[in-house]
PQR file of N, CA, C, O and H, with PARSE charges and radii, in Angstrom:
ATOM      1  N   UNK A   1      36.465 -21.017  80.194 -0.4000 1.5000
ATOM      2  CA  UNK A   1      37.540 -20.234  79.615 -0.0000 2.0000
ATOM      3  C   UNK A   1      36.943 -19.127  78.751  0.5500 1.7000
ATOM      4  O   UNK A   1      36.139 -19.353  77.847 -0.5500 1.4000
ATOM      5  N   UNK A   2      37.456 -17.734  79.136 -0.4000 1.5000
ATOM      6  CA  UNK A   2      36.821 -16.741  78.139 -0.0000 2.0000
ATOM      7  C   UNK A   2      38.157 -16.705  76.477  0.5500 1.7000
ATOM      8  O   UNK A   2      39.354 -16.985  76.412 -0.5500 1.4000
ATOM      9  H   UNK A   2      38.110 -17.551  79.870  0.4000 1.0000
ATOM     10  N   UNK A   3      37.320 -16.303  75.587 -0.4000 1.5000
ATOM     11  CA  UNK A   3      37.737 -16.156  74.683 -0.0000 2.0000
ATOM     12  C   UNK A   3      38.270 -14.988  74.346  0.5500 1.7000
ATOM     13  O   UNK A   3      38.039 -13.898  74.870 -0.5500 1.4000
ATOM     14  H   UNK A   3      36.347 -16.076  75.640  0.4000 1.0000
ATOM     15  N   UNK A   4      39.295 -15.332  73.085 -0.4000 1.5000
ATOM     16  CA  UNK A   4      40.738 -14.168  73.081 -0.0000 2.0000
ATOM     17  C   UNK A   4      39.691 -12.338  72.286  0.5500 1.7000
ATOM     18  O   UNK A   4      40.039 -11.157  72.265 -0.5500 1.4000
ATOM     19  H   UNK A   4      39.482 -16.217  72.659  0.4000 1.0000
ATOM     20  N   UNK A   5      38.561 -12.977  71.843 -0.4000 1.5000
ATOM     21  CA  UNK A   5      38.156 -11.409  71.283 -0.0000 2.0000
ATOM     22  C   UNK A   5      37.474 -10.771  72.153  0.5500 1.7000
ATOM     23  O   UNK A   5      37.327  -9.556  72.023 -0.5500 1.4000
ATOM     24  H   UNK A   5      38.278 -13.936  71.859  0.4000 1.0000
ATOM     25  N   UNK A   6      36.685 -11.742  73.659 -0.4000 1.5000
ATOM     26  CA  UNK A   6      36.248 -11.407  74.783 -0.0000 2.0000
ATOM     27  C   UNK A   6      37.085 -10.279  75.484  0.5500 1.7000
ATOM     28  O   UNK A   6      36.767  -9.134  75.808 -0.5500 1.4000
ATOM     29  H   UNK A   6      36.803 -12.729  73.765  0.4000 1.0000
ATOM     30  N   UNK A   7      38.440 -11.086  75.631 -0.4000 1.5000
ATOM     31  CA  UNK A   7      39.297 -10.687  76.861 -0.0000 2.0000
ATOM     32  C   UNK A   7      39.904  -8.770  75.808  0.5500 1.7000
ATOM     33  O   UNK A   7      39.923  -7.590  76.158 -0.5500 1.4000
ATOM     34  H   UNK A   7      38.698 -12.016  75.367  0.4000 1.0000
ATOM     35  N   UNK A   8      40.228  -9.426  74.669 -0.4000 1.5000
ATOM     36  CA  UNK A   8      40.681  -7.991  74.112 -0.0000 2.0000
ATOM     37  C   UNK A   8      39.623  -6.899  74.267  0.5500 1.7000
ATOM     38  O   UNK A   8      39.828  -5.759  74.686 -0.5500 1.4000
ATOM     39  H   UNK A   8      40.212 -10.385  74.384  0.4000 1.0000
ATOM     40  N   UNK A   9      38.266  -7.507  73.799 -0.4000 1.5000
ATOM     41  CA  UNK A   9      37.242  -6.481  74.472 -0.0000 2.0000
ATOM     42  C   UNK A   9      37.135  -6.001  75.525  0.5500 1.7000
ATOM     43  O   UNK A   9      37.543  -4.864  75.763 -0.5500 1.4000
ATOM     44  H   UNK A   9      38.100  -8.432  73.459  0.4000 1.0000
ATOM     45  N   UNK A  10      36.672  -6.611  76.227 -0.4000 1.5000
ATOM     46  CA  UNK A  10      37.071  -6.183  77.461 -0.0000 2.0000
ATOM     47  C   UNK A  10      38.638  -5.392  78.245  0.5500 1.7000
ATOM     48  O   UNK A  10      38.562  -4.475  79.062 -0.5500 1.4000
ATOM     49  H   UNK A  10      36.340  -7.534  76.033  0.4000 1.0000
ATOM     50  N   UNK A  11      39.523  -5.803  77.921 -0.4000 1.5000
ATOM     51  CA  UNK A  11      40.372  -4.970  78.277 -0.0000 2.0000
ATOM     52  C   UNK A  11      40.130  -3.765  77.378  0.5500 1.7000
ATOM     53  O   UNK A  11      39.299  -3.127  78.023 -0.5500 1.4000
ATOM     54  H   UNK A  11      39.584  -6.548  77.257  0.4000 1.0000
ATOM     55  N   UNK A  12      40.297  -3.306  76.622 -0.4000 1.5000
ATOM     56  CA  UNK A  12      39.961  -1.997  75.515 -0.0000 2.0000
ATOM     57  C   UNK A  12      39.207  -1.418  76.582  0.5500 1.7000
ATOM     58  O   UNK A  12      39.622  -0.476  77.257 -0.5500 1.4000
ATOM     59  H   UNK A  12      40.973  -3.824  76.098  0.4000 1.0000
ATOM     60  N   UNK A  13      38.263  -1.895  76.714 -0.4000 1.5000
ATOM     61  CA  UNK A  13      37.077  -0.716  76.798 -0.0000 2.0000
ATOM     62  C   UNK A  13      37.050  -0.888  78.765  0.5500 1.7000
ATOM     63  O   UNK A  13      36.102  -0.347  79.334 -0.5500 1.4000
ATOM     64  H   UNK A  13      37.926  -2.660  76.165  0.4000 1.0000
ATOM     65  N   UNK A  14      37.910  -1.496  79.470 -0.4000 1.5000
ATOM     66  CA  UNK A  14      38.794  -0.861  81.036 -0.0000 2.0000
ATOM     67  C   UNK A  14      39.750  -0.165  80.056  0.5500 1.7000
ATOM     68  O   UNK A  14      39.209   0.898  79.752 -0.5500 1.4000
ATOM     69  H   UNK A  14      38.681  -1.935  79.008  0.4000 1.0000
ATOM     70  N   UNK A  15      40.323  -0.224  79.750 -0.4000 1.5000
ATOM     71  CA  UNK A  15      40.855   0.795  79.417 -0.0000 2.0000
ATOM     72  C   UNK A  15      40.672   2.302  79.256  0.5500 1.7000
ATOM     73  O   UNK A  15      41.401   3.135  79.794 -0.5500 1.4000
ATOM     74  H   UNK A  15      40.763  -1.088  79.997  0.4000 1.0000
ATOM     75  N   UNK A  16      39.638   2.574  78.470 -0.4000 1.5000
ATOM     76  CA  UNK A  16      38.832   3.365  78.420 -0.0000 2.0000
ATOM     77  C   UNK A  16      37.993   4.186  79.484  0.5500 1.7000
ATOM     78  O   UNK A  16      37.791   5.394  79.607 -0.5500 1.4000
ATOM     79  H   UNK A  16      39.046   1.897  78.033  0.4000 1.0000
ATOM     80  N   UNK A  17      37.498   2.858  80.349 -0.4000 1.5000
ATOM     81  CA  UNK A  17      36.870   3.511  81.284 -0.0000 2.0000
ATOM     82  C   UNK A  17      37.638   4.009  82.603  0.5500 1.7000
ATOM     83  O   UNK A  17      37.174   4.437  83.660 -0.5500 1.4000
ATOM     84  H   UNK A  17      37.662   1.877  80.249  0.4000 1.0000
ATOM     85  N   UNK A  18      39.119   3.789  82.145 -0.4000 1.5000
ATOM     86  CA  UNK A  18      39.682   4.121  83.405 -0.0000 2.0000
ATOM     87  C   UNK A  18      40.378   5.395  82.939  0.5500 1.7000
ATOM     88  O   UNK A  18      40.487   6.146  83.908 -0.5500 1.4000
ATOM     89  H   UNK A  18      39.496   3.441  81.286  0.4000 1.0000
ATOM     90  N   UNK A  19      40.824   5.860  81.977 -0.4000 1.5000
ATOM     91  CA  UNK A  19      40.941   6.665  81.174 -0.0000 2.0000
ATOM     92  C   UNK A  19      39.988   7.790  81.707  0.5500 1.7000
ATOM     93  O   UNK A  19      40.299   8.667  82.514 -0.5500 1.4000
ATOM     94  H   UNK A  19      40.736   5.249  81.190  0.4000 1.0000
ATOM     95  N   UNK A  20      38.836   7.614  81.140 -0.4000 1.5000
ATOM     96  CA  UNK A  20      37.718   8.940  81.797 -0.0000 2.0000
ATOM     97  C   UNK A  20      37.497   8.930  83.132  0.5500 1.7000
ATOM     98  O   UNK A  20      37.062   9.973  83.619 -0.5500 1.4000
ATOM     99  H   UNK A  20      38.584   6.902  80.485  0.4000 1.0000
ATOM    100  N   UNK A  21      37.737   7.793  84.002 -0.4000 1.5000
ATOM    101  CA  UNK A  21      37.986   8.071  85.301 -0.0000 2.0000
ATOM    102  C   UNK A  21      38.583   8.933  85.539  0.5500 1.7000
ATOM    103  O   UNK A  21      38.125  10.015  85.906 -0.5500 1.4000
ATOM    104  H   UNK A  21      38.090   6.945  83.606  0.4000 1.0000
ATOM    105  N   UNK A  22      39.961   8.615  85.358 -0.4000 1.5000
ATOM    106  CA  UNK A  22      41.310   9.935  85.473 -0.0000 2.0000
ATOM    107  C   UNK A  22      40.959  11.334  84.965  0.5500 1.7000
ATOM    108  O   UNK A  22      41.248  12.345  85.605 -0.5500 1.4000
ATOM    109  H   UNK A  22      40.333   7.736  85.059  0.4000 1.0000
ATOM    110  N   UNK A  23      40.345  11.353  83.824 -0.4000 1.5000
ATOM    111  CA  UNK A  23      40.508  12.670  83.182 -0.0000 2.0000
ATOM    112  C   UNK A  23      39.348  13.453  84.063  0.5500 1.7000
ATOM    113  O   UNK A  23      39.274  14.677  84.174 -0.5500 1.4000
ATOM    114  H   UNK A  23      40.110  10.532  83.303  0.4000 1.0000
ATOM    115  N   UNK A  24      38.483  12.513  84.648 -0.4000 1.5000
ATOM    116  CA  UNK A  24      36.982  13.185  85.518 -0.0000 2.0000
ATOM    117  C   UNK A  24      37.743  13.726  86.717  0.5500 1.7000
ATOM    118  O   UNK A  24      37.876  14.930  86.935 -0.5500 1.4000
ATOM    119  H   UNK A  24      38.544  11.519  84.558  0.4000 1.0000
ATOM    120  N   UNK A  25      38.219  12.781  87.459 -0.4000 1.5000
ATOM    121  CA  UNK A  25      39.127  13.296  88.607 -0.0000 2.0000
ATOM    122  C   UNK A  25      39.776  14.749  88.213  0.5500 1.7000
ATOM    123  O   UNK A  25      39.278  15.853  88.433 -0.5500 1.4000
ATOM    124  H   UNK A  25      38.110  11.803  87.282  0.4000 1.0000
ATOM    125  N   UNK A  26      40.977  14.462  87.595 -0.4000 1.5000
ATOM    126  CA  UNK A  26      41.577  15.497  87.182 -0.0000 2.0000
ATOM    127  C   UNK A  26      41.003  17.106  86.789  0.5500 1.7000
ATOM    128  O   UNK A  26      41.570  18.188  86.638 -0.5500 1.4000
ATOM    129  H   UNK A  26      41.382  13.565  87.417  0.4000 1.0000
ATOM    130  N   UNK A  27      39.612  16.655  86.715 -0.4000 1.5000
ATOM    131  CA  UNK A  27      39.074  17.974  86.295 -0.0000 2.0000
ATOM    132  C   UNK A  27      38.562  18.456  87.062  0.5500 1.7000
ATOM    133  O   UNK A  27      37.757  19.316  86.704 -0.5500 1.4000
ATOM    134  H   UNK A  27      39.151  15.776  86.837  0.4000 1.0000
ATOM    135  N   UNK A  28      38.725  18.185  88.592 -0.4000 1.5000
ATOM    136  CA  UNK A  28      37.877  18.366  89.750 -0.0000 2.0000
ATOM    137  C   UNK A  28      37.120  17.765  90.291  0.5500 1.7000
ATOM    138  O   UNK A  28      37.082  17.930  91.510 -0.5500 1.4000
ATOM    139  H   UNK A  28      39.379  17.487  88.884  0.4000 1.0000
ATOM    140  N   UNK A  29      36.346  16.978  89.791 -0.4000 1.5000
ATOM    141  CA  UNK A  29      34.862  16.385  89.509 -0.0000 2.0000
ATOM    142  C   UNK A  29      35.194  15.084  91.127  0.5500 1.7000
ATOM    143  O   UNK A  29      36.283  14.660  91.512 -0.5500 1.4000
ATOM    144  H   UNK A  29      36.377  16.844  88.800  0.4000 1.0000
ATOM    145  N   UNK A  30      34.130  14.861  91.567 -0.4000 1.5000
ATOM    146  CA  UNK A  30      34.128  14.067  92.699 -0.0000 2.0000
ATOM    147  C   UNK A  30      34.650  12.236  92.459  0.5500 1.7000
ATOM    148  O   UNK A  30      34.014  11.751  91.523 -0.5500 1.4000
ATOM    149  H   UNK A  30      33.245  15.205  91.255  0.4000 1.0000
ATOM    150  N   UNK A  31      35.174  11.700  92.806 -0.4000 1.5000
ATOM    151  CA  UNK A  31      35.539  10.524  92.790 -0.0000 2.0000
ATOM    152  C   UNK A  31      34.322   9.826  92.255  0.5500 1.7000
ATOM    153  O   UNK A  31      34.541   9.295  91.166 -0.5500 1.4000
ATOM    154  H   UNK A  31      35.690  12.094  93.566  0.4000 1.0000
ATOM    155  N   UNK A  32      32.894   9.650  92.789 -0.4000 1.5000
ATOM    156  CA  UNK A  32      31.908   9.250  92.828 -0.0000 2.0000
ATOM    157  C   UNK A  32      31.257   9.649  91.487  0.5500 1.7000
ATOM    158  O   UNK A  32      30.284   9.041  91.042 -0.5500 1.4000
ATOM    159  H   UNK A  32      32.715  10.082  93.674  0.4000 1.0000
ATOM    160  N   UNK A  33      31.696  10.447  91.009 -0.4000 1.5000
ATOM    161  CA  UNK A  33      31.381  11.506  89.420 -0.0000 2.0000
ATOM    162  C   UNK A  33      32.202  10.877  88.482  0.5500 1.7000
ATOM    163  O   UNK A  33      31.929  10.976  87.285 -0.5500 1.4000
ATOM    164  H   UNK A  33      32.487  10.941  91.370  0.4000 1.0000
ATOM    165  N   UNK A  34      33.425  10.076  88.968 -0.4000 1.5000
ATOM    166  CA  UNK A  34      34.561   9.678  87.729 -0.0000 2.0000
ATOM    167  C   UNK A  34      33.935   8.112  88.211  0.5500 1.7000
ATOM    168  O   UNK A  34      34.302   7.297  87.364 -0.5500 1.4000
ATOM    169  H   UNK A  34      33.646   9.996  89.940  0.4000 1.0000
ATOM    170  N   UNK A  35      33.522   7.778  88.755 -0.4000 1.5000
ATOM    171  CA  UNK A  35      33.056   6.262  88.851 -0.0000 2.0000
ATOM    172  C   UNK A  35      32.149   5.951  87.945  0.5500 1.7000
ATOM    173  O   UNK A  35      32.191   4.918  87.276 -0.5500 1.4000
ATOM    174  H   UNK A  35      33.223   8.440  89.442  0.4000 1.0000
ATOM    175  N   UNK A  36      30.869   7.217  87.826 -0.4000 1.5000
ATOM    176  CA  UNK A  36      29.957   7.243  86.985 -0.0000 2.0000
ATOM    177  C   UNK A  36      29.755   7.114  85.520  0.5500 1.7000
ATOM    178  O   UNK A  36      29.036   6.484  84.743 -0.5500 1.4000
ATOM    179  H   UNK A  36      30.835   8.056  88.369  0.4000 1.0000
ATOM    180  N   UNK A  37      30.935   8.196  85.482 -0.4000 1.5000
ATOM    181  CA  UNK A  37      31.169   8.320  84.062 -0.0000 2.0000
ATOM    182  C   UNK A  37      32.521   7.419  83.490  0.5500 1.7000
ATOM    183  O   UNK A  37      32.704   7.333  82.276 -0.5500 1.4000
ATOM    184  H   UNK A  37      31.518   8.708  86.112  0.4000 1.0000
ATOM    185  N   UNK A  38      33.523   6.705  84.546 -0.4000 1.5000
ATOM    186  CA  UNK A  38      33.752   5.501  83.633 -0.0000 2.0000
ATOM    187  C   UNK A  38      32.832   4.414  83.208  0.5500 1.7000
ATOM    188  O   UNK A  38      32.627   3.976  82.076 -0.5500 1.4000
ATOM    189  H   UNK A  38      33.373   6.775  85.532  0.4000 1.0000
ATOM    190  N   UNK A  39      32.233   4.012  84.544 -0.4000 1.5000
ATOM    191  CA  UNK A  39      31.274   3.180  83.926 -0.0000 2.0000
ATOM    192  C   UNK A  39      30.327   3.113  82.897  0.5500 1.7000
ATOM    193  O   UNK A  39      29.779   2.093  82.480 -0.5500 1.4000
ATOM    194  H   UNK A  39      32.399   4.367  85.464  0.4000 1.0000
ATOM    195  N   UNK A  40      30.142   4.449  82.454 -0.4000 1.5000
ATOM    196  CA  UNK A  40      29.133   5.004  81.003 -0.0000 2.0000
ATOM    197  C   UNK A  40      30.419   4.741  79.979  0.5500 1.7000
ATOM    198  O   UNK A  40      30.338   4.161  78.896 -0.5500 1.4000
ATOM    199  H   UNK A  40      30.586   5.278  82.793  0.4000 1.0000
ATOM    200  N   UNK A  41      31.478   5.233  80.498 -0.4000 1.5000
ATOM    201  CA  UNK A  41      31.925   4.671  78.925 -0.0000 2.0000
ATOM    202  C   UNK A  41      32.502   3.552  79.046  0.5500 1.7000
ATOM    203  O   UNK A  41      32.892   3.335  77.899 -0.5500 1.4000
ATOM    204  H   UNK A  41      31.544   5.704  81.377  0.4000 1.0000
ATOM    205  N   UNK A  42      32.872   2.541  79.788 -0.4000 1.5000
ATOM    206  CA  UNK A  42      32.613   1.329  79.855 -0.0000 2.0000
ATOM    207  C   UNK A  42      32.073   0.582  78.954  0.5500 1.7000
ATOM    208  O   UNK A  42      32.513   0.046  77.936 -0.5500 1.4000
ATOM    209  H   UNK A  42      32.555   2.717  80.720  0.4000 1.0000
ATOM    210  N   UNK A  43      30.495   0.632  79.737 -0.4000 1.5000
ATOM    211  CA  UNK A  43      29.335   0.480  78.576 -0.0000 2.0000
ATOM    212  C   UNK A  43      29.203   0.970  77.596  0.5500 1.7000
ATOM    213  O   UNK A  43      28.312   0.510  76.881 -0.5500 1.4000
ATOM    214  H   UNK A  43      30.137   1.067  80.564  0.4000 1.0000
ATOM    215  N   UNK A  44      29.893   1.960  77.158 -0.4000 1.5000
ATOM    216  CA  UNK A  44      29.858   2.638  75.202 -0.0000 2.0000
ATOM    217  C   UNK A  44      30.762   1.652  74.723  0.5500 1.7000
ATOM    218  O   UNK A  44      30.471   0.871  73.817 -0.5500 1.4000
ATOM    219  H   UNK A  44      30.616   2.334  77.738  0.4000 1.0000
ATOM    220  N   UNK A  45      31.757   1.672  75.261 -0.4000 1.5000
ATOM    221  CA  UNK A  45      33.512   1.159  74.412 -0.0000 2.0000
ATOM    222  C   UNK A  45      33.373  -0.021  74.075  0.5500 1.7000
ATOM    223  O   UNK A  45      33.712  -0.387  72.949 -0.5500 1.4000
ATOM    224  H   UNK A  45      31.993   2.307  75.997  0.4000 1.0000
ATOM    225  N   UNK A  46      32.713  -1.072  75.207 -0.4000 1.5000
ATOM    226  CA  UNK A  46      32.202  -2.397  75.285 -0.0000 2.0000
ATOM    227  C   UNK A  46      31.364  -2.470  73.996  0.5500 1.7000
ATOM    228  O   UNK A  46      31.868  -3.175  73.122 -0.5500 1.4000
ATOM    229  H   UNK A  46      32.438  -0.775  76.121  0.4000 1.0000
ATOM    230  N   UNK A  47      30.121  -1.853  73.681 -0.4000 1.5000
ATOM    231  CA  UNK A  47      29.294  -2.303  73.212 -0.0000 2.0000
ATOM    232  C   UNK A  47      29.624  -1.667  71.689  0.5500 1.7000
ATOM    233  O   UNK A  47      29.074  -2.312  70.797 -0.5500 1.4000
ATOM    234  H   UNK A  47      29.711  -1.281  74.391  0.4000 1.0000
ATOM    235  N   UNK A  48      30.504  -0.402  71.180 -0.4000 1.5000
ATOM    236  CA  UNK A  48      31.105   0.033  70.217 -0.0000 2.0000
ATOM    237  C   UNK A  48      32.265  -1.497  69.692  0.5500 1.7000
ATOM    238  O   UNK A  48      32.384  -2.061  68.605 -0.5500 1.4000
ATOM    239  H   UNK A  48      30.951   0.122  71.904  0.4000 1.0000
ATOM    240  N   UNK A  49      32.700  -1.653  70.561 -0.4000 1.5000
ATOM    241  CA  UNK A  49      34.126  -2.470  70.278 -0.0000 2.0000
ATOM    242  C   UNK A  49      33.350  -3.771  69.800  0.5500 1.7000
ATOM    243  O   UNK A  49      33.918  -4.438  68.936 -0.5500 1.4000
ATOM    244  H   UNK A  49      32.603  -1.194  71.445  0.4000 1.0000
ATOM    245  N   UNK A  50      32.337  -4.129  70.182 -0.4000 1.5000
ATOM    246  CA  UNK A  50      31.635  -5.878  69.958 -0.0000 2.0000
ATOM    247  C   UNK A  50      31.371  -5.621  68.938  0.5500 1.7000
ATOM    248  O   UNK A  50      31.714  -6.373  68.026 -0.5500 1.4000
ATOM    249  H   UNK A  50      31.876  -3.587  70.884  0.4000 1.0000
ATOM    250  N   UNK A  51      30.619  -4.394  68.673 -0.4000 1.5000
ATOM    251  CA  UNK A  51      30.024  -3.949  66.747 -0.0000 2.0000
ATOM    252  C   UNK A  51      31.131  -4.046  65.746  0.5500 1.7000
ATOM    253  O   UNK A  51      30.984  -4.333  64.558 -0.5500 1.4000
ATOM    254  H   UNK A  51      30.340  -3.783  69.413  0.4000 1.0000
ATOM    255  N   UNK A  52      32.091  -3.814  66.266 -0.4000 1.5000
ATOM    256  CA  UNK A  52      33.610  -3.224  65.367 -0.0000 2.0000
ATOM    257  C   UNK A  52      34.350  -4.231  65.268  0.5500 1.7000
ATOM    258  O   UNK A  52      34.821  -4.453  64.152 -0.5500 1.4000
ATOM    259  H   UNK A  52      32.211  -3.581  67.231  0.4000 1.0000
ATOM    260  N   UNK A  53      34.683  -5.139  66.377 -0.4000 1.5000
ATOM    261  CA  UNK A  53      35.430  -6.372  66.069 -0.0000 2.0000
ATOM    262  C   UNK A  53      34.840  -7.166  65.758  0.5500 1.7000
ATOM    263  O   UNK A  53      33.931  -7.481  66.526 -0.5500 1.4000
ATOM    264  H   UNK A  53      34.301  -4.958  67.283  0.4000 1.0000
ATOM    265  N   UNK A  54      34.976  -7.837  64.660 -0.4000 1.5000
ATOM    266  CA  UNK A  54      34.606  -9.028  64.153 -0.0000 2.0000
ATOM    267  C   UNK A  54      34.483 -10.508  64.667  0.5500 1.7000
ATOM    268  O   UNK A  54      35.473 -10.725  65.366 -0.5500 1.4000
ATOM    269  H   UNK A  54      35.715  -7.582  64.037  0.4000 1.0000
ATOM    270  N   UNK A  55      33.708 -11.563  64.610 -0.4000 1.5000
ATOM    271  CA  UNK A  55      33.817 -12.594  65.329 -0.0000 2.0000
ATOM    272  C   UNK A  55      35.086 -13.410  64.123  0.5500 1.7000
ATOM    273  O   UNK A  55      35.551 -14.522  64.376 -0.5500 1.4000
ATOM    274  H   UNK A  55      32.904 -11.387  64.043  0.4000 1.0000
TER
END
């Protein structure tokens, strides 16, 4: 069973990364270009959000 500050993490930061997906798309940028750069902020939001929320 994952835990409730896991799952909020994690959702936040899909959130996020789907977020700059869209906005990459939207700006022209290749599908394969918004994959990239959600997944970079993915990995920021994730690893920002673990520092920031408290256990």
């Amino acid at each position: 069973m994952i835990g409730l500050r896991f799952a909020v993490i994690f959702l936040a930061a899909l959130l996020v990364a789907v977020g700059v997906g869209a906005l990459t798309v939207a700006d022209g940028s290749s599908l394969a270009a918004a994959v990239i750069a959600g997944g970079a902020a993915f990995a920021g939001a994730f690893l920002f959000l673990d520092k920031v929320i408290g256990d």
